[in-house]
Structure formats: C-alpha cells, structure tokens
C-alpha positions as CSV (number, residue, x, y, z in Angstrom):
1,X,27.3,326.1,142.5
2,X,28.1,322.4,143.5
3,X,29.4,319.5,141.1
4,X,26.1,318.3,141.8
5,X,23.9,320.9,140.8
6,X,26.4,321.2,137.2
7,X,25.7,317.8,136.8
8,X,22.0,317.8,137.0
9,X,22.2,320.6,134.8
10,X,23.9,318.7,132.0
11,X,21.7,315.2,132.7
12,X,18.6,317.8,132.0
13,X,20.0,319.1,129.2
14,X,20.8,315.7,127.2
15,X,17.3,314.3,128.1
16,X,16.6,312.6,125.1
17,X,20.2,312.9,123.4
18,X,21.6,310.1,125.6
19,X,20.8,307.1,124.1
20,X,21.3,309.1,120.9
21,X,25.0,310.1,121.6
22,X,25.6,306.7,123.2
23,X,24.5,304.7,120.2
24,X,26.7,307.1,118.0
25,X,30.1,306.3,119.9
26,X,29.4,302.6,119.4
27,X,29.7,303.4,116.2
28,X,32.2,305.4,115.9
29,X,34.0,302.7,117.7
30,X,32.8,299.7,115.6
31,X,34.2,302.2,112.7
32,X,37.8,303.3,114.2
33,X,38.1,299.6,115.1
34,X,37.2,298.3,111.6
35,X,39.2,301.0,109.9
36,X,42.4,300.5,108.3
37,X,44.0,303.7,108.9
38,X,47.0,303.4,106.8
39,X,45.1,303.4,103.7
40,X,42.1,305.7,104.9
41,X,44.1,308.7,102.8
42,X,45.6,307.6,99.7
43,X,49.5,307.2,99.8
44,X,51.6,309.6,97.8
45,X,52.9,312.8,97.1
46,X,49.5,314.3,97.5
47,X,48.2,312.9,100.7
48,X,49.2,316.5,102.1
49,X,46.6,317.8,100.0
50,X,43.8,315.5,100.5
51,X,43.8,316.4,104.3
52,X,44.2,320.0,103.0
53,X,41.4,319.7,100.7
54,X,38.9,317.9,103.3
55,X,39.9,320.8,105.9
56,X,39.1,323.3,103.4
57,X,35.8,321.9,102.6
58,X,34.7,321.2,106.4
59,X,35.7,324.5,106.9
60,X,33.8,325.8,104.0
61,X,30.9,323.7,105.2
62,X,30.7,325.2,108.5
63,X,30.9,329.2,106.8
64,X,27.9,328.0,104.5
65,X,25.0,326.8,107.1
66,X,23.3,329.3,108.2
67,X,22.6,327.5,112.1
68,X,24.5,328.2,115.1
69,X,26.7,325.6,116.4
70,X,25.1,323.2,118.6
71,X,21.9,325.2,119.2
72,X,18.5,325.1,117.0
73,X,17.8,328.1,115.3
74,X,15.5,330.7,116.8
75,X,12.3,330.8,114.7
C-alpha cells in the first residue's frame, strides 16, 4: 500500500468534513491568539484543582455518552 493510495483514502474519508475542520482551526486559532493564558485558570492555591476538576469532568463526560469515539453509532 503506497503513500498515495493512504492518502486517497483519508481525502475520501473527510469528504465533507474539510471545510468543516478547516473552519474549526481558524478558530481555534483566532481563540489561542485572543486568549490571555495567564488568567485562563484562576491564580491561587487552587488552580491545581481547577485543572483537576475540569479533567475529572471531561473524563466523566467521555464515560457518560453512550457513542463510540469518532464513529456514528450503528442504528
């Protein structure tokens, strides 16, 4: 299996997510950029715990949906 043949593969597979992933990293850009990054977490003696927290609850999130990861559910 050629590099060419993988990439047509994964150029079929994002038909129709392209623009859609391209127009989300512009704006995840314009966000980063914007973002003042010092004071994203509040400063303190608990800012170890808000990052634990938001882990937990990402985590959490992820055990709670019932989908697979990245793929539609089979109906």
């Amino acid at each position: 299996m050629g590099v060419r043949s993988v990439l047509n593969g994964i150029t079929r597979r994002l038909r129709g997510w392209r623009t859609l992933l391209f127009s989300l990293v512009v704006a995840g850009l314009g966000v980063a950029e914007a973002t003042d990054w010092a004071r994203l977490v509040p400063d303190g003696p608990g800012k170890g715990w808000w990052l634990f927290w938001i882990g937990l609850g990402t985590a959490w999130l992820r055990v709670i949906t019932t989908g697979p990861v990245g793929r539609k559910e089979s109906a």
